[in-house]
C-alpha positions as a Markdown table, in Angstrom:
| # | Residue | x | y | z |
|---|---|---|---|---|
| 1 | Unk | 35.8 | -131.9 | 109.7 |
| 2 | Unk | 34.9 | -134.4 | 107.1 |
| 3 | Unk | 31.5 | -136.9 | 108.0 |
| 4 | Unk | 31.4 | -140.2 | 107.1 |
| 5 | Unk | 28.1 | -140.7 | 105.6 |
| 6 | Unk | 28.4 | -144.7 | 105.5 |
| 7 | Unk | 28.7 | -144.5 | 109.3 |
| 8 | Unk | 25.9 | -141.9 | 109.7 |
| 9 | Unk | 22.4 | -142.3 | 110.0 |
| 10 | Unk | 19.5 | -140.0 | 111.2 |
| 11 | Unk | 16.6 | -140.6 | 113.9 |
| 12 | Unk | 13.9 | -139.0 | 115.3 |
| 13 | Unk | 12.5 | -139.4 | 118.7 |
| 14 | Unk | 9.5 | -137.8 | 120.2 |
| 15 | Unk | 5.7 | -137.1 | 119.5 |
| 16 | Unk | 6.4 | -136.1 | 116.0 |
| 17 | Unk | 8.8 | -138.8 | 115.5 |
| 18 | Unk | 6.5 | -140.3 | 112.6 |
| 19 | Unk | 6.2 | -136.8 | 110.5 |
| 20 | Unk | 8.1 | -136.8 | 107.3 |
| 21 | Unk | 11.1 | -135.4 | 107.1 |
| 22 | Unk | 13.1 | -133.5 | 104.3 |
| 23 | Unk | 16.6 | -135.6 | 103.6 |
| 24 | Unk | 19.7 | -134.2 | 105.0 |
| 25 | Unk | 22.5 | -133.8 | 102.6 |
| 26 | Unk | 26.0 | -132.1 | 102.9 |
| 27 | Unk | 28.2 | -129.8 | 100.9 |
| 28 | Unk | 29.4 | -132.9 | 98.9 |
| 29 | Unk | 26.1 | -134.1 | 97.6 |
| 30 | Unk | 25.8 | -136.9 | 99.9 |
| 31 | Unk | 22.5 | -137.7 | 102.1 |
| 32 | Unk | 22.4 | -139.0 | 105.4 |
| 33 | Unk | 19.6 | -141.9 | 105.4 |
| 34 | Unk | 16.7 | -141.9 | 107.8 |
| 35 | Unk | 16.6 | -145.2 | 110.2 |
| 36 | Unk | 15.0 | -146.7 | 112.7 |
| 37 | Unk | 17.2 | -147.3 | 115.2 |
| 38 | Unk | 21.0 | -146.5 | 115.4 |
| 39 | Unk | 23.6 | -148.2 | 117.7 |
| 40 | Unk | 25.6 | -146.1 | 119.3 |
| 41 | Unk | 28.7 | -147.5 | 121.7 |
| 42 | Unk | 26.5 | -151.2 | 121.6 |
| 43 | Unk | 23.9 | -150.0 | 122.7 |
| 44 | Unk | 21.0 | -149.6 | 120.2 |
| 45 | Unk | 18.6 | -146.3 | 120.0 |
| 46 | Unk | 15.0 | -147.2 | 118.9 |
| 47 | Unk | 12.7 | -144.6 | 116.9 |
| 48 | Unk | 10.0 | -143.8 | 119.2 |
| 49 | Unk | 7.6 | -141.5 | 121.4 |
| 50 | Unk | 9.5 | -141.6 | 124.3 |
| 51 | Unk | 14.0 | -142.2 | 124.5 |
| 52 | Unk | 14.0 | -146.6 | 123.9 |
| 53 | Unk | 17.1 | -148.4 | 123.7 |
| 54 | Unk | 16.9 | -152.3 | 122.8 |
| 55 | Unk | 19.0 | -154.6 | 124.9 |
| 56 | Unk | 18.3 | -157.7 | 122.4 |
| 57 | Unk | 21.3 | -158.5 | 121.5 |
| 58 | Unk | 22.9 | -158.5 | 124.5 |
| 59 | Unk | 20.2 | -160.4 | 125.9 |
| 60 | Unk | 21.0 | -163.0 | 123.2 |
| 61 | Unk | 24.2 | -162.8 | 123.5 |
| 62 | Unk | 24.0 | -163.5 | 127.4 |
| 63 | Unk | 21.7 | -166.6 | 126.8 |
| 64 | Unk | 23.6 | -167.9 | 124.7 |
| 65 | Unk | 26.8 | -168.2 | 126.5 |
| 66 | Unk | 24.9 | -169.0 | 129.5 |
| 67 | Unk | 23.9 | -172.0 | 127.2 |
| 68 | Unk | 26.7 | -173.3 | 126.4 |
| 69 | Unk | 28.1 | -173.3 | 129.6 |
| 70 | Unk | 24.7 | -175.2 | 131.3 |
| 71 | Unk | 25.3 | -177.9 | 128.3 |
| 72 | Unk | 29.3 | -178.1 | 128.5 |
| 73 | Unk | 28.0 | -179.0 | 132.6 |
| 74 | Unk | 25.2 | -180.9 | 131.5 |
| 75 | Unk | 27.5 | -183.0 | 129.3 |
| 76 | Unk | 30.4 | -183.1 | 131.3 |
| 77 | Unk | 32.9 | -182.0 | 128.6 |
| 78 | Unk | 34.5 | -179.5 | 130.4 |
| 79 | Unk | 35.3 | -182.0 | 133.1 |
| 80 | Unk | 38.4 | -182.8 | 130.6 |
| 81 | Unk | 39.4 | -179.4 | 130.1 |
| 82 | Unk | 39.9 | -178.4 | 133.9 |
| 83 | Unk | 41.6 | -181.0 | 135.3 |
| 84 | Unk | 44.0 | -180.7 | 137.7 |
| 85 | Unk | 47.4 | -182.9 | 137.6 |
């Protein structure tokens, strides 16, 4: 099975989660880099004591849609966009 090493990454979580760590490399001379945080299916994994995921950009992501909508309201230019004939 071949690995993608542009799509891997490596984290650590738990108490020793800040203890230096020798670099993984495969059979074709490749490393896998070391990160902070990985996002796996949207959702991203935080380096840390304890399991973290960040919801950030969903949160942002949510706000800002719910943004536009309250100012499209606000505004009343969706008024044109829905009417009914």
């Amino acid at each position: 099975m071949a690995i993608n090493v542009r799509k891997s990454s490596c984290i650590r979580i738990g108490h020793r989660m800040d203890a230096q760590c020798a670099n993984i490399s495969l059979s074709t001379s490749s490393v896998i880099p070391w990160v902070d945080e990985i996002k796996y299916l949207g959702i991203c994994i935080l380096q840390s004591h304890t399991f973290q995921c960040s919801l950030a950009n969903h949160r942002r992501s949510f706000y800002g849609s719910a943004n536009a909508i309250w100012e499209n309201w606000l505004h009343g230019v969706g008024e044109s966009r829905f009417a009914i004939n």
